[in-house]
C-alpha positions in Angstrom: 0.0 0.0 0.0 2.8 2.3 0.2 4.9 1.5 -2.6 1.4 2.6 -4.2 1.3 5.7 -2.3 4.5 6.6 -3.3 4.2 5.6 -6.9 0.9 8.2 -7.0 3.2 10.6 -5.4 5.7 10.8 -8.0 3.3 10.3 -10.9 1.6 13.4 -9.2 4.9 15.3 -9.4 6.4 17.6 -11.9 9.0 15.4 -12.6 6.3 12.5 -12.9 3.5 14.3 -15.2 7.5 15.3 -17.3 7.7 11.8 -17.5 4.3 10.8 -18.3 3.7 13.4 -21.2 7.3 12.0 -22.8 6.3 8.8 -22.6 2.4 8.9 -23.9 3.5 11.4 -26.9 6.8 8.9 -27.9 3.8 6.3 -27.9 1.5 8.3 -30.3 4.1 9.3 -32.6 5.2 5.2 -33.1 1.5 4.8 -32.8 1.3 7.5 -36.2 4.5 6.1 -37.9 3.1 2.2 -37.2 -0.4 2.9 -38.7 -1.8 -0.4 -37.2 -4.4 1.7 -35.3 -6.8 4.3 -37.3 -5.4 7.7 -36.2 -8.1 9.2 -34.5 -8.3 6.1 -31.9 -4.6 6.8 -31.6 -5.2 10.2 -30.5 -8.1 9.6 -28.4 -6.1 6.7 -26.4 -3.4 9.9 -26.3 -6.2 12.0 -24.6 -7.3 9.1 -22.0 -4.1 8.4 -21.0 -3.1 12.1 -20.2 -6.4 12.6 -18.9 -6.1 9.4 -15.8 -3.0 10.5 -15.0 -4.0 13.8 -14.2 -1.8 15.6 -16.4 -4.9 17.3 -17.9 -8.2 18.0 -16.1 -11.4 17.1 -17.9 -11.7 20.8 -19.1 -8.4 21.0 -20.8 -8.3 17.6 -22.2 -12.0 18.2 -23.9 -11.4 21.8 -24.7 -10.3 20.4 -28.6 -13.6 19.4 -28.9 -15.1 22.9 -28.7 -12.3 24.9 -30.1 -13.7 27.3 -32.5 -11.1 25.9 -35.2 -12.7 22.1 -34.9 -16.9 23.8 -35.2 -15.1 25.7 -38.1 -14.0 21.8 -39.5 -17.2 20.6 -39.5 -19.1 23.2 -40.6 -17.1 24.1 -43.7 -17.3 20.0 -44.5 -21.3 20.3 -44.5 -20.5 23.7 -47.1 -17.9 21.7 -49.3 -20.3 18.8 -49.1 -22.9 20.8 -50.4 -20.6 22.2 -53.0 -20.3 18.9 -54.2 -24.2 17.8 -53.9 -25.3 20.6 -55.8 -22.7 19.6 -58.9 -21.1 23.7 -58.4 -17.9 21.4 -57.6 -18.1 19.9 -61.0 -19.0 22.6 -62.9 -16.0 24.8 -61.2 -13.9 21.7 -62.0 -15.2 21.3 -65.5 -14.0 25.3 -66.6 -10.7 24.5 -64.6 -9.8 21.3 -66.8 -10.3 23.2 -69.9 -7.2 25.6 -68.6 -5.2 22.6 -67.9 -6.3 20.1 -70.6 -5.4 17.0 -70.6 -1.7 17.5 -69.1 -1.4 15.6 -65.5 1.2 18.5 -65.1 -0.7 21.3 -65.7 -3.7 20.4 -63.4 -1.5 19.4 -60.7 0.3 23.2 -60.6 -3.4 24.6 -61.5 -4.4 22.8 -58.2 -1.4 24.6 -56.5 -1.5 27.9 -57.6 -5.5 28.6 -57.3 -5.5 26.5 -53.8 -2.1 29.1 -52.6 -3.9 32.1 -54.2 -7.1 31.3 -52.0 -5.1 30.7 -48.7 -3.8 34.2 -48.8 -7.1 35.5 -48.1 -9.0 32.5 -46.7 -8.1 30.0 -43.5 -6.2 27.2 -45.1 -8.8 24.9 -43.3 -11.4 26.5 -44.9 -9.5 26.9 -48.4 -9.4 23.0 -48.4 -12.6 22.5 -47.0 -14.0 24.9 -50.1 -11.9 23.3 -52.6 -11.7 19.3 -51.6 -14.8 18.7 -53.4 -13.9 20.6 -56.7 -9.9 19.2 -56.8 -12.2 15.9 -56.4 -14.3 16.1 -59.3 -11.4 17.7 -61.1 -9.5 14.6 -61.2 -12.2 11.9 -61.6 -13.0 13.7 -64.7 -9.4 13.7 -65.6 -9.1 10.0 -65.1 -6.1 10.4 -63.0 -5.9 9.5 -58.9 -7.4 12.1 -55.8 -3.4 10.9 -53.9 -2.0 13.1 -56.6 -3.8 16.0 -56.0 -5.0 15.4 -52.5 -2.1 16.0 -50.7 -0.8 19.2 -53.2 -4.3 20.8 -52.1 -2.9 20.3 -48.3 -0.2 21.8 -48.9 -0.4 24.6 -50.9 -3.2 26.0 -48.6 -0.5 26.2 -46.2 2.0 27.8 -48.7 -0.4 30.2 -49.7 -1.2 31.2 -45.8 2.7 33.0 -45.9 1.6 35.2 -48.5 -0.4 37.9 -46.5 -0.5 39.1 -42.9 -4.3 37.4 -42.7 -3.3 34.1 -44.4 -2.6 31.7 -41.1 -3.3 32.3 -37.6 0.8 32.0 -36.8 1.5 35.7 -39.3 -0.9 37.5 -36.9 0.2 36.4 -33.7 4.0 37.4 -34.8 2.6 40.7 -35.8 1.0 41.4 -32.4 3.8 40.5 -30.3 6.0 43.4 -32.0 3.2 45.4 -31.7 2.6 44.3 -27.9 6.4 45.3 -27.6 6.6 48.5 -29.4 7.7 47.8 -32.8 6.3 48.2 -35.8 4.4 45.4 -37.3 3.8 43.8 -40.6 1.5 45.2 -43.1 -0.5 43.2 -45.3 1.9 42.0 -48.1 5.0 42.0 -46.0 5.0 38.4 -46.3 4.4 38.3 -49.7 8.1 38.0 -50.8 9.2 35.3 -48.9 5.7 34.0 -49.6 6.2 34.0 -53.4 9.7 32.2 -53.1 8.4 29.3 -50.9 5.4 28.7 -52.9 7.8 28.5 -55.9 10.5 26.0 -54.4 7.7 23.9 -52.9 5.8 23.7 -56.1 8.4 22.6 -58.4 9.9 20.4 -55.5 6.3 18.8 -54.7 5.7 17.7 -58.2 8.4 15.2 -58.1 7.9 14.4 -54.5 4.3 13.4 -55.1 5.0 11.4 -58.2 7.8 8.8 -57.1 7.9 9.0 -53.4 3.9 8.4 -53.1 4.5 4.9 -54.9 1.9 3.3 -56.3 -0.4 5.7 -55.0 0.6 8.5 -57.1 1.1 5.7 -60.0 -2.7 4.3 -59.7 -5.2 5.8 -62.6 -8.8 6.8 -61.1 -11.0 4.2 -60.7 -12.8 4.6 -64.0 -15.1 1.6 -63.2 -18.6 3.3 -63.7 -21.3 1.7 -61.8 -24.9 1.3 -63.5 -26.5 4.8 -63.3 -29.6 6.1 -63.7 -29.4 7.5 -66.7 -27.9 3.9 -68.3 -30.8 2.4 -66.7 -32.7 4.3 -68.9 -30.8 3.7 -72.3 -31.1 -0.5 -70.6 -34.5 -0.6 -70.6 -34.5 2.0 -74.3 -36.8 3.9 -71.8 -34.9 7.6 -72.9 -36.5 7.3 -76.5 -39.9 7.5 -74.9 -39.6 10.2 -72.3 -41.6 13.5 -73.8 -41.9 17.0 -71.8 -45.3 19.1 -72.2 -46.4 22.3 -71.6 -49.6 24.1 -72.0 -49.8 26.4 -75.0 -49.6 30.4 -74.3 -50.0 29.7 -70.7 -53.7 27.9 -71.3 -54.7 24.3 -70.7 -57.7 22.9 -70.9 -56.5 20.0 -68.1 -56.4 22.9 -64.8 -58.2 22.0 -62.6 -58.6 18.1 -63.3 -57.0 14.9 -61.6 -54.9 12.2 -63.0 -57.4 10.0 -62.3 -60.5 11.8 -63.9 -58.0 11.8 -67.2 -57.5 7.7 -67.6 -54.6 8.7 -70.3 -53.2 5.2 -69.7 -56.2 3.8 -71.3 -57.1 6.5 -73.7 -53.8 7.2 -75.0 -51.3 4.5 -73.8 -49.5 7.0 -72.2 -47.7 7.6 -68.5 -47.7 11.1 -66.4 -44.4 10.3 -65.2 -44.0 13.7 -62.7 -44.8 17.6 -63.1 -43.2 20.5 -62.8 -44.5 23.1 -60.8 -43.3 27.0 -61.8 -43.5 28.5 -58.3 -40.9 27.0 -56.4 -38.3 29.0 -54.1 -35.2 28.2 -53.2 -36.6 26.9 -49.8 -39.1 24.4 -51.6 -39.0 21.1 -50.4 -39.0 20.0 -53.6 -38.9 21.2 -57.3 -40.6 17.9 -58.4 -43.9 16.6 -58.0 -44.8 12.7 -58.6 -47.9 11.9 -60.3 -50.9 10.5 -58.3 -54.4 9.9 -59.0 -55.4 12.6 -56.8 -52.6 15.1 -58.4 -54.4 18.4 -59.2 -53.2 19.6 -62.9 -52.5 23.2 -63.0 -52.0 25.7 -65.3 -48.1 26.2 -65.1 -47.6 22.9 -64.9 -44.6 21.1 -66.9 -45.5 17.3 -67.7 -43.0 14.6 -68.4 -44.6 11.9 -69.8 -43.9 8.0 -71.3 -45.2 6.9 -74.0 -44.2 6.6 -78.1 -44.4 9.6 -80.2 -47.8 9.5 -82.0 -49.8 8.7 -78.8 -48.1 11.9 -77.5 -48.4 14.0 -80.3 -52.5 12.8 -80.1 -52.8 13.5 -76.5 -50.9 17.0 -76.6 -52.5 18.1 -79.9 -56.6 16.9 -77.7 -55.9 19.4 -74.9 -53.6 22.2 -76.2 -50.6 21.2 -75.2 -47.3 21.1 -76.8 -44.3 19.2 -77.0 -40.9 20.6 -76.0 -38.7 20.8 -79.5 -34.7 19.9 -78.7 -32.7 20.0 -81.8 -30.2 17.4 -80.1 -33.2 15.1 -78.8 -36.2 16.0 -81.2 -38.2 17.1 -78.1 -38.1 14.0 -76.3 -37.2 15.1 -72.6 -34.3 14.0 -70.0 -35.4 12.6 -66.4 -34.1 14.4 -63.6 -33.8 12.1 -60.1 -33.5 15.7 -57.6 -36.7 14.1 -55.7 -38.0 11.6 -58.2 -35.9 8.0 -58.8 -35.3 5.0 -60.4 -34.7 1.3 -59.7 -34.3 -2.2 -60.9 -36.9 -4.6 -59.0 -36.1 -8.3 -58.7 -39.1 -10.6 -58.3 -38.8 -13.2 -55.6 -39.2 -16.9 -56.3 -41.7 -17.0 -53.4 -43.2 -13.8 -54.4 -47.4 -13.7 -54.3 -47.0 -11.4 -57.3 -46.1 -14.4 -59.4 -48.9 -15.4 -62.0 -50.6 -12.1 -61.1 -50.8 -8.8 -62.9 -48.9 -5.8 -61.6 -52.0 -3.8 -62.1 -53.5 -6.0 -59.1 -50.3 -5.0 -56.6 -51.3 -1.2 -57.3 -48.0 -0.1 -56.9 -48.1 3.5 -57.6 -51.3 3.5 -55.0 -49.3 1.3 -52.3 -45.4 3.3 -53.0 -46.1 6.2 -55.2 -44.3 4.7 -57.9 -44.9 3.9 -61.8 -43.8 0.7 -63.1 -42.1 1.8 -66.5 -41.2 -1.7 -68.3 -40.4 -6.0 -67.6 -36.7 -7.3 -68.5 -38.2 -11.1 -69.0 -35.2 -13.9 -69.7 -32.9 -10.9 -71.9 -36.3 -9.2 -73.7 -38.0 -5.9 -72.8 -41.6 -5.2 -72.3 -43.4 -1.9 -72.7 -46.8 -2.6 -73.8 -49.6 -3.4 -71.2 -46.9 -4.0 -68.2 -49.2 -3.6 -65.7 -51.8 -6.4 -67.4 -49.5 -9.0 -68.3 -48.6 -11.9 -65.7 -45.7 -11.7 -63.4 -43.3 -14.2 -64.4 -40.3 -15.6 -61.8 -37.3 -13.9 -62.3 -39.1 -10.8 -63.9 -36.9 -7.5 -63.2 -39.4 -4.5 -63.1 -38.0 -0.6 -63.7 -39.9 1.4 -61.3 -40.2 5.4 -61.7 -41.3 7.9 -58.7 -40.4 9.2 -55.4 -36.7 8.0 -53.7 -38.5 7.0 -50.3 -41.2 5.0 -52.1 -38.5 3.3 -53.7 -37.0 2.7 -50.0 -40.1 1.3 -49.1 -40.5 -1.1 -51.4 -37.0 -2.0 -50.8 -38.0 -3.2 -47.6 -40.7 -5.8 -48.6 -37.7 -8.5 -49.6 -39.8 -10.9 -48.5 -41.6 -9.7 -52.0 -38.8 -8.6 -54.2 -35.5 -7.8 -54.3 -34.7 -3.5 -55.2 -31.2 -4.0 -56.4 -28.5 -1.2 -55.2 -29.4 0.9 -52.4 -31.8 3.5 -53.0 -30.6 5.8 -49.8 -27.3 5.8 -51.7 -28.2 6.1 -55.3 -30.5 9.5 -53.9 -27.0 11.1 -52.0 -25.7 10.2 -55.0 -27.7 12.4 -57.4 -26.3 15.9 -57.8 -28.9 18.5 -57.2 -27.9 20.5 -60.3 -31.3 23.0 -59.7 -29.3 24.4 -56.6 -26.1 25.1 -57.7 -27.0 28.8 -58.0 -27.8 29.1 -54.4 -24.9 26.8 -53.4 -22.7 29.0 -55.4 -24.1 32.1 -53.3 -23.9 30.8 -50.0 -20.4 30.0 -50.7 -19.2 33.3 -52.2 -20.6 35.2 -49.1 -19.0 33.2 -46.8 -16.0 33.9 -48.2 -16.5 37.3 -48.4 -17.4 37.7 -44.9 -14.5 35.4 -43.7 -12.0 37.8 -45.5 -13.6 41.1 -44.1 -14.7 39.4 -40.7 -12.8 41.9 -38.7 -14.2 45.0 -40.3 -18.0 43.3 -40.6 -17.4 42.3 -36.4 -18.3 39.0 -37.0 -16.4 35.6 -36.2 -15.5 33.2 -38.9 -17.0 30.4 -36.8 -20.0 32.2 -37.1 -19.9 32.7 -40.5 -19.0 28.9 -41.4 -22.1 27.7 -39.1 -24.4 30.0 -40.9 -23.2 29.1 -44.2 -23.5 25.3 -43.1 -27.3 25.5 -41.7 -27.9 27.2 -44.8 -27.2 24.5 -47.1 -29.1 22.7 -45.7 -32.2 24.9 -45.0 -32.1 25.6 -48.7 -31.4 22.1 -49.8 -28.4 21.8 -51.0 -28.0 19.2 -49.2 -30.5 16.5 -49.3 -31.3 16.1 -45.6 -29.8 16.3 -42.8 -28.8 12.8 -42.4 -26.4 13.3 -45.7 -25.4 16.4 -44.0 -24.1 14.8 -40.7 -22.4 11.4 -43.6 -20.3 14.5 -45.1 -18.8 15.6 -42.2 -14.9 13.7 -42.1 -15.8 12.6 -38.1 -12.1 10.8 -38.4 -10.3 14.0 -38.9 -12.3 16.2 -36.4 -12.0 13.4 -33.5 -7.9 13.0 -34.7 -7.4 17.3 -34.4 -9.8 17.6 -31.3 -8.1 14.8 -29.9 -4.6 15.9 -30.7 -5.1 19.9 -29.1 -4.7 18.8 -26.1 -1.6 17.7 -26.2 0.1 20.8 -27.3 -1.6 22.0 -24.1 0.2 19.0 -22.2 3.7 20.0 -23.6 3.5 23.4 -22.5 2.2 23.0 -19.1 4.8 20.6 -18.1 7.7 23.2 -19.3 8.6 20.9 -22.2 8.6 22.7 -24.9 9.4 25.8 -23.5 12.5 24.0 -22.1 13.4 22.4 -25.6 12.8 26.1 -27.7 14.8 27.5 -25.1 17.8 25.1 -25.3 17.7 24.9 -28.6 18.5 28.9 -29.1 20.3 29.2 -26.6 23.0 26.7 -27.6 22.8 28.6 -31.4 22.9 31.9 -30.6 26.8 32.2 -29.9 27.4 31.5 -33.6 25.6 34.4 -34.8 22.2 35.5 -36.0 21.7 33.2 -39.2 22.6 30.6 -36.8 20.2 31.7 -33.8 17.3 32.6 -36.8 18.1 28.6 -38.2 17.5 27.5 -34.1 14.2 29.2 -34.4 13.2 27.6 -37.4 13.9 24.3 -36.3 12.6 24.2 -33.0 9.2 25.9 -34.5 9.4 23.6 -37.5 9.8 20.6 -34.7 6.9 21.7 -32.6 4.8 22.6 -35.3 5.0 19.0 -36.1 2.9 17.8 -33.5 0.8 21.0 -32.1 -1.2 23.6 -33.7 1.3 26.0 -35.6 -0.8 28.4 -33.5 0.1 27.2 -30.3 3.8 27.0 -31.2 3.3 30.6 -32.2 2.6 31.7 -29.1 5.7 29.7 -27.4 8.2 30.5 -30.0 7.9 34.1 -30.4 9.0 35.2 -27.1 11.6 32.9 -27.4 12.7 34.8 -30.8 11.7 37.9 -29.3 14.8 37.3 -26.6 17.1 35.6 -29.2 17.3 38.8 -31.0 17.7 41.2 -28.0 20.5 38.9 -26.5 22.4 39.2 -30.1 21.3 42.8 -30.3 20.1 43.2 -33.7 16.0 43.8 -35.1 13.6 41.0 -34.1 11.7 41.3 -37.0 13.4 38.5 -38.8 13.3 36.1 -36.5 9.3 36.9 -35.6 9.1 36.4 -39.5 11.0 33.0 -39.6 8.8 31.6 -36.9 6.2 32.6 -38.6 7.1 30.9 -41.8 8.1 27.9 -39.7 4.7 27.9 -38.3 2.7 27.9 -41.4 5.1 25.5 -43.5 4.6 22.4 -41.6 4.0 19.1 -43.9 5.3 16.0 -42.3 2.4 14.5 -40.7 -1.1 14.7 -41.2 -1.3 16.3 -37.7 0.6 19.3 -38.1 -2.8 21.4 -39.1 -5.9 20.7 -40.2 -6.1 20.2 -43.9 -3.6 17.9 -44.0 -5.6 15.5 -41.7 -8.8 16.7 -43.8 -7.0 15.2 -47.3 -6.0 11.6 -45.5 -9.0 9.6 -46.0 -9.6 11.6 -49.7 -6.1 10.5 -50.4 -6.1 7.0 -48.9 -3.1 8.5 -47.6 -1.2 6.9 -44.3 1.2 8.3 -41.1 4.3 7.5 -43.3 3.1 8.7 -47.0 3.3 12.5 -45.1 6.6 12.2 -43.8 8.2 10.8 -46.8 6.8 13.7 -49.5 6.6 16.5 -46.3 9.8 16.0 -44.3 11.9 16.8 -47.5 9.7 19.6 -48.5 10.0 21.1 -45.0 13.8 21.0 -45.0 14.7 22.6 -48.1 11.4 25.2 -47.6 13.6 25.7 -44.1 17.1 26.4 -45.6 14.9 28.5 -48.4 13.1 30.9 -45.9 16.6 31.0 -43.5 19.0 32.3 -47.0 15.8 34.5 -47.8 14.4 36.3 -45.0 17.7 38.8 -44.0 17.5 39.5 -47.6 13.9 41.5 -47.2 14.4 41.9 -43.4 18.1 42.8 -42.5 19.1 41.9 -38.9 
């Protein structure tokens, strides 16, 4: 009992919580390098360990969890996820391939310079978190693998932050201590030179980096497997011939007013009212589709998509003044869109009580809200009289209308068999009708994230506005796809990891390695001192926020400087270059922990393209800085 009194003692000592943090972050970083363990369980086991040993109380060790920088995370994945929904990600990415062509090269420094260019003005979180989804798209259509791109897009972001006085969190802390200490600080493109110069070496250095040092990452094409969409169900089933669009005649139809039902135009004409279109929708609507019931109310507005072959159109448009949509390229037959409305392939069961039965009997469209559009029977398709003709074993029906019907009938399998997910294949359809609002949303969030200080608003503010618009204004399909966007592996692995910055500096450690480090320099002269700097911030920056190793490195530069007697300023900018151009692990900041899992990226495919790119970016900004800011 008291060799356990006395082990408690020391653990509870300085010397014991010295030991402890050493020892729990040697473990995390093998943990890292090892990659046995997913990352954010890694850092979470970190957290627990410090957190029963006492070295943090509950409040510090949790306090990653609501740091504004971690809401910022999540919120800006809900806005890129959006981005990406609404198909603005593909359409950005589409007008950015034609600039780069078809040259691997050129996209990949097209991706560097726009991503850098972004970061000057923007938080490189939220640059990346803006931009993931685009650089995404960008290189799907280009056929060429997201591990090539992915980790570029990390670290330009951070380049880019060196370029202006607002472009990381590190530049502006720098800047107040000189101001806090009576000097004069940096204005806004004071970093711009060094900036320019370390966005050049990294780019041209990065390229070859990513290309032979990634392995077969960098070497694997994109997965150009297509699966079978929507629209190829259509062309399957030669369903896209017979899709025609509608529209009363100078705004008058002699249908207003009437149901489905009343109209029988399956029987009269051998037609199907597949959906309308309604003209007064707002950006709020829950829904810019209708699906077609008997009790659907035709009105005059109203834009029908209808299946059936030309001349029983043509009949039925030309009997009640309507008129068919004329499309050079399609000769007015009409395109499905799946915002609301789906499709799916519907196995019959071998046990199924639909078997020998018509499909007009199961009333399908009454029971689900759905249309059954034609049979695939043993290799042969069937249009005509689908819902009189017998079910046959085997039978494969396509099935037209709303995405939860669709999920409801994929839940009588007892019945038959809806193959593919139709949850998945809804998330999966980009809501091209928003993109105009999406595009909006995001361009004032930008704006007010660049002019937060002179608007007197927080950024995390503005992020969780943006974010709860999206998905007020449905840009994202619910809020259960909102919540499946949101990288929960990279928040958990940052939140997780905060802490232990917190750890480091409570327990003297890294104050007492900074200050060794400089100290032991300084004798040999101020290049020498200003490389100490660099290293120990580079070092630290590592494996805390660049931020926190701001705040402990610049007082530490701050004396290095008076003891040698010459202008601070160079060292404050050094450390914060140091600061910003961290890129050997993926928890050094947040984008490059937001690229991992887009990547496939592990611990080890960081340090072996980062670590280089840090060290010469170091001797770069050390031979560069007393050129624009003599000691």
């Amino acid at each position: 009992m008291e060799t356990l009194q006395t082990v408690g003692t020391w653990f509870a000592s300085p010397s014991g919580q010295v030991a402890i943090v050493i020892a729990v972050f040697a473990l995390t970083i093998v943990a890292f390098i090892a990659d046995k363990v997913r990352s954010d369980i890694v850092a979470l086991s970190s957290l627990a360990l410090l957190l029963v040993t006492n070295v943090l109380t509950p409040g510090e060790a949790l306090a990653g969890f609501s740091n504004s920088a971690v809401v910022m995370m999540i919120g800006l994945f809900v806005v890129g996820g959006a981005v990406f929904q609404t198909g603005l990600a593909r359409t950005i990415s589409g007008r950015l391939l034609k600039l780069a062509g078809t040259s691997e090269v050129k996209l990949f420094f097209l991706v560097m310079i726009v991503t850098s260019v972004v970061a000057a003005f923007v938080s490189n979180t939220g640059t990346v978190a803006l931009l993931l989804p685009i650089i995404l798209a960008m290189a799907k259509s280009a056929g060429t693998s997201p591990a090539k791109l992915m980790m570029p897009l990390a670290f330009a972001s951070s380049m880019g932050g060196i370029l202006t006085l607002i472009g990381t969190p590190p530049n502006l802390i720098v800047d107040g201590y000189l101001r806090d200490n009576g000097r004069e600080g940096f204005a806004f493109f004071d970093f711009l030179p060094i900036g320019i110069i370390c966005c050049a070496v990294g780019f041209v250095l990065l390229y070859p980096l990513c290309r032979f040092m990634l392995g077969k990452k960098a070497r694997e094409g994109a997965d150009n497997r297509t699966d079978n969409s929507l629209a190829d169900l259509l062309h399957e089933y030669h369903i896209a011939d017979l899709v025609f669009r509608l529209k009363a005649q100078s705004g008058s139809m002699h249908l207003e007013g009437m149901t489905v039902g009343e109209l029988d135009i399956r029987h009269q004409y051998g037609i199907t009212i597949l959906e309308v279109r309604r003209a007064n929708h707002t950006i709020f609507s829950s829904s810019i589709q209708e699906a077609v019931t008997a009790n659907t109310v035709l009105q005059a507005d109203d834009t029908f998509y209808v299946l059936g072959h030309r001349e029983q159109v043509e009949a039925f448009a030309a009997d009640h003044n309507l008129s068919v949509f004329e499309d050079e390229e399609r000769e007015g037959k009409a395109k499905l869109d799946f915002y609301e409305i789906g499709l799916a392939e519907v196995l019959i069961s071998p046990d199924s009580s639909l078997i020998n039965r018509t499909l007009r009997t199961a009333n399908f469209r009454e029971r689900f809200g759905v249309n059954v559009l034609a049979v695939k029977r043993q290799g042969n398709y069937l249009f005509e009289n689908v819902l009189d003709a017998p079910v046959k074993n085997g039978d494969m029906l396509l099935v037209h209308g709303e995405w939860k019907g669709i999920e409801s009938m994929a839940k009588k399998n007892r019945e038959w068999i809806v193959i593919g997910s139709p949850a998945e294949e809804a998330e999966s359809v980009a809501l091209d009708h928003k993109a105009p609002v999406a595009a909006v949303i995001m361009a004032l969030m930008v704006g007010c994230m660049v002019f937060a200080d002179q608007l007197g608003v927080k950024p995390v503010a503005v992020v969780i506005i943006a974010g709860l618009l999206m998905v007020l204004t449905r840009c994202v399909r619910s809020v259960d796809a909102a919540y499946k966007m949101i990288g929960w592996e990279s928040i958990v692995l940052i939140a997780a990891m905060m802490p232990m910055s917190t750890a480091l500096s409570k327990t003297g450690i890294s104050e007492w390695i900074a200050t060794t480090l400089v100290e032991g320099l300084h004798a040999y002269g101020p290049i020498a001192a200003m490389a100490g700097v660099y290293v120990v911030t580079s070092v630290l920056s590592t494996f805390i926020s660049n931020s926190a190793t701001a705040i402990l490195v610049a007082p530490i530069a701050w004396a290095a400087a008076e003891q040698l007697g010459v202008s601070p300023t160079p060292f404050m900018m050094t450390a914060a270059v140091a600061a910003s151009a961290c890129f050997a692990t993926p928890i050094c900041t947040p984008p490059n922990a937001m690229v991992m899992n887009a990547g496939h990226y592990n611990f080890m495919d960081y340090v072996k393209v980062g670590l280089p790119l840090q060290i010469v970016m170091g001797i770069v900004a050390i031979l560069v800085i007393p050129l624009f800011f003599p000691f």
